[in-house]
C-alpha positions, 0 to 999 in steps of 0.5 A: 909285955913292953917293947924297948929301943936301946940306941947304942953309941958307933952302931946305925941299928938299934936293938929292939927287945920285948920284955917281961918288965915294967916300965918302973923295972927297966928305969930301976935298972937303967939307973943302977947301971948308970950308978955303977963304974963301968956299969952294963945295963942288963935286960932279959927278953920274953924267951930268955935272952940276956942282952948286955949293953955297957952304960958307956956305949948307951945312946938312948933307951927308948920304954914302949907303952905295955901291949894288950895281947890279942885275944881271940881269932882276930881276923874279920872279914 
């Protein structure tokens, strides 16, 4: 699972979303949006949420290290 941070232009709170993808996904994407007129980055959360930001309104996109899922109870005493 990776976390990113997408900064949109006017707006103070910045979207986090968890995704499936890999880094390399997400870049691939950033850049053909960025490629396109009037482009719109596009990214799907773990549960299915498209989250739609046009290319014009990024600010940044910030690609978190992958997370390891716990495994076990994790609780210690």
């Amino acid at each position: 699972m990776m976390e990113i941070k997408i900064g949109v232009r006017s707006v103070h709170r910045e979207l986090v979303v968890e995704t499936d993808l890999t880094a390399e996904q997400i870049e691939e994407e950033i850049r053909n949006a960025l490629a396109v007129q009037r482009g719109v980055f596009v990214v799907t959360d773990v549960k299915g949420r498209r989250v739609m930001v046009p290319v014009h309104s990024l600010g940044f996109i910030e690609i978190g290290e992958p997370e390891a899922r716990p495994v076990g109870f994790g609780g210690t005493l």
